[in-house]
LUMVEXBA-952233 format. One record per residue: x, y, z of N, C-alpha, C, O in turn. Coordinates in steps of 0.02 Angstrom, whole numbers, padded with zeros to 5 digits. Last residue first. Layout:
N
    n_u    n_v    n_w   ca_u   ca_v   ca_w    c_u    c_v    c_w    o_u    o_v    o_w
      X      Y      Z      X      Y      Z      X      Y      Z      X      Y      Z
...
END
This chain:
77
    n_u    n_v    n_w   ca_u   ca_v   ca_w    c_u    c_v    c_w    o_u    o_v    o_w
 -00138 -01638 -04156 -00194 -01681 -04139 -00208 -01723 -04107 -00265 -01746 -04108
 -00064 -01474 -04096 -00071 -01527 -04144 -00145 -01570 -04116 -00189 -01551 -04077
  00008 -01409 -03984 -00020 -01405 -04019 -00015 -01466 -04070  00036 -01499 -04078
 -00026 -01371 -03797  00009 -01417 -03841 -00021 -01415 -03916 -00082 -01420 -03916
  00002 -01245 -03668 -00030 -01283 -03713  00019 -01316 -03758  00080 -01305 -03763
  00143 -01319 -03546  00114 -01293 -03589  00064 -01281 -03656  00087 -01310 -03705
  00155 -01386 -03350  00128 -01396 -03434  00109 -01330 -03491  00061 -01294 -03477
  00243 -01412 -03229  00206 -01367 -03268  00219 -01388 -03336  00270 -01402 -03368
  00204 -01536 -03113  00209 -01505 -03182  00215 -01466 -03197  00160 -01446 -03179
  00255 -01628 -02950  00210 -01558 -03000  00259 -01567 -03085  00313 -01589 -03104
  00276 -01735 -02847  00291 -01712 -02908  00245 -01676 -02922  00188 -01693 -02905
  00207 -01718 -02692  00217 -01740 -02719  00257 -01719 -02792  00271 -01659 -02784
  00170 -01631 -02573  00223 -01641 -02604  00253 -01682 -02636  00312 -01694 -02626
  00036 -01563 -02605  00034 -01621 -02553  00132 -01667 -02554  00144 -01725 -02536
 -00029 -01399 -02619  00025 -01432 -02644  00041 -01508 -02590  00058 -01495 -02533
 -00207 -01387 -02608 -00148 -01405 -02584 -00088 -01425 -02646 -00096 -01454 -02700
 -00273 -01279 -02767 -00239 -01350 -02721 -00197 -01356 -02690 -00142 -01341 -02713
 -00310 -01142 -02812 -00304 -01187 -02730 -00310 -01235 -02692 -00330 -01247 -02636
 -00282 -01191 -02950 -00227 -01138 -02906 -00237 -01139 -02844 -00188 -01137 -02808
 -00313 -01353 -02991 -00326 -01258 -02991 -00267 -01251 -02948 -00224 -01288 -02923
 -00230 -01480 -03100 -00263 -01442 -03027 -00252 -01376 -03037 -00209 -01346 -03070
 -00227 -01632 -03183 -00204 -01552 -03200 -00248 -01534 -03119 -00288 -01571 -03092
 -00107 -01767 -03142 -00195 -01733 -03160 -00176 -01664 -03133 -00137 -01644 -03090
  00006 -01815 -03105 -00027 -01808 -03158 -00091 -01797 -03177 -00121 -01820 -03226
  00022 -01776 -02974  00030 -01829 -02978 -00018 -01835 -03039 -00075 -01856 -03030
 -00010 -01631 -03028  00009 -01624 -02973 -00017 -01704 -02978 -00078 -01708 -02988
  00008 -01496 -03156 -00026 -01567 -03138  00017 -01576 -03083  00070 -01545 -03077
 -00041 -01330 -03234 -00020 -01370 -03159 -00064 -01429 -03168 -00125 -01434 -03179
 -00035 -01251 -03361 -00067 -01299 -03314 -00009 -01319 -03261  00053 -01319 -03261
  00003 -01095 -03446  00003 -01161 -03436 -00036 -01195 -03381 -00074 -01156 -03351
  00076 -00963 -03543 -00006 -00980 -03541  00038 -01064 -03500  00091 -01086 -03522
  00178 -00828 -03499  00167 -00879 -03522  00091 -00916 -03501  00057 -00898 -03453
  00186 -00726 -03408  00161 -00718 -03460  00152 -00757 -03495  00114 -00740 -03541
  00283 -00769 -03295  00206 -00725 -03277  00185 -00710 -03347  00151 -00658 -03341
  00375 -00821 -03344  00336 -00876 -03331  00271 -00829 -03321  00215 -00849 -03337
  00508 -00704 -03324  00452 -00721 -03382  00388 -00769 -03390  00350 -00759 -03437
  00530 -00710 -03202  00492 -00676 -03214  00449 -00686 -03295  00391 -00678 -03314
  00583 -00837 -03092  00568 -00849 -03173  00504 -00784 -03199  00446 -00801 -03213
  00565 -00833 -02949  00644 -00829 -02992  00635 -00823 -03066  00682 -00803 -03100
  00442 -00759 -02954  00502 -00736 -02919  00552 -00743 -02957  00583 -00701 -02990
  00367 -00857 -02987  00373 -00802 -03056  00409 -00755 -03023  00417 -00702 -03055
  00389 -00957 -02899  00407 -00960 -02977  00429 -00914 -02997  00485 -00907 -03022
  00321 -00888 -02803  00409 -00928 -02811  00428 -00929 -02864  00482 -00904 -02881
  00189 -00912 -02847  00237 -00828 -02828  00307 -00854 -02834  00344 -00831 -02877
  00148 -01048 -02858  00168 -00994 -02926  00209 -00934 -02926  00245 -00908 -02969
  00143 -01076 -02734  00201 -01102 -02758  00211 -01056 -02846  00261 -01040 -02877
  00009 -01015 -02708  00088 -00957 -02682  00146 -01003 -02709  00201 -00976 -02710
 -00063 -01086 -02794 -00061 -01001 -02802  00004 -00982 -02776  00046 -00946 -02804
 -00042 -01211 -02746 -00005 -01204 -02815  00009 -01123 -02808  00065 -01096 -02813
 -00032 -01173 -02561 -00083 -01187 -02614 -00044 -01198 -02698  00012 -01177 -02685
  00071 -01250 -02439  00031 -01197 -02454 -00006 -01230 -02537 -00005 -01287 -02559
  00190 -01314 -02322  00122 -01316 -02367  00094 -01267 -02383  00087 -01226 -02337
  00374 -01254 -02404  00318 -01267 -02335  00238 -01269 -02367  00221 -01238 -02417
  00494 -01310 -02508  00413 -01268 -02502  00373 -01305 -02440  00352 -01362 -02432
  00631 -01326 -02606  00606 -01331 -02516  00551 -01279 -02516  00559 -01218 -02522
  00634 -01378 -02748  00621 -01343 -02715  00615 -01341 -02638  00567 -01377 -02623
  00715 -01443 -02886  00692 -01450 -02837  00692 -01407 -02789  00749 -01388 -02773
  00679 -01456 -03052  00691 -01429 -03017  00690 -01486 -02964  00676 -01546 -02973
  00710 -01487 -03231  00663 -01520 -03165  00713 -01497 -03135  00771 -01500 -03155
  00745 -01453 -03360  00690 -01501 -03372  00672 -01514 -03310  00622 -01549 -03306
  00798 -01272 -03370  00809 -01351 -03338  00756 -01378 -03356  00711 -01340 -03371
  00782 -01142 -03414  00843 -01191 -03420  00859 -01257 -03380  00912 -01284 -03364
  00650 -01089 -03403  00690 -01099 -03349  00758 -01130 -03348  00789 -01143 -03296
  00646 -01073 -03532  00623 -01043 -03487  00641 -01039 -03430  00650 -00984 -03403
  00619 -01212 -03584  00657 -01162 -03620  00681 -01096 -03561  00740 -01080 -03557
  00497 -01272 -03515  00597 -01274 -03498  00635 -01238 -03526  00690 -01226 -03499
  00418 -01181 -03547  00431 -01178 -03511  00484 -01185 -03479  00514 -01149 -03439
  00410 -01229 -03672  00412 -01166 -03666  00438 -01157 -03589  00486 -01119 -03581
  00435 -01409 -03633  00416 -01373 -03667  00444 -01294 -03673  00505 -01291 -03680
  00414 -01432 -03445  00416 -01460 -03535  00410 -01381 -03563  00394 -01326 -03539
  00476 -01464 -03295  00469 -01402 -03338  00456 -01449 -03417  00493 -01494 -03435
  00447 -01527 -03127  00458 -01543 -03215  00432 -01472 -03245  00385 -01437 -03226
  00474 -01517 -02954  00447 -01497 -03030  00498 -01507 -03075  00559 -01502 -03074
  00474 -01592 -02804  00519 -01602 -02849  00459 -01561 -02915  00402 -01582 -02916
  00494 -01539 -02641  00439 -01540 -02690  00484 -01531 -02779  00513 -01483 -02804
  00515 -01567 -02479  00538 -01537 -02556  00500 -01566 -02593  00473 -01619 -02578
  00453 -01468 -02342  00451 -01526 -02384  00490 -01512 -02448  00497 -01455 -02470
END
């Protein structure tokens, strides 16, 4: 399936793009994170969330291939 991600923030900094796209067979956020921090070793130290059709999800949610997030905390009010 492809599975389109948004980067904000630290994160896009990070990856040098505001949105990917990926070819990912089903599995959980957990192993779509290994991909990640495959191509984007620095991401394994960064603090953030996973939203997955905009509501934040654990690490063993199906990925259902829809749009994902990754979000970084946010500061202010």
């Amino acid at each position: 399936m492809q599975l389109n991600i948004k980067y904000f923030g630290r994160i896009a900094e990070i990856t040098n793009c505001n949105e990917e796209t990926f070819e990912f067979s089903k599995a959980t956020i957990s192993k779509l994170l290994e991909l990640l921090f495959a191509k984007y070793p620095e991401l394994k130290t960064k603090d953030f969330q996973v939203a997955q059709n905009q509501e934040i999800v654990s690490l063993e949610t199906m990925v259902s291939g829809e749009d994902l997030a990754l979000l970084p905390p946010f500061s202010g009010g």
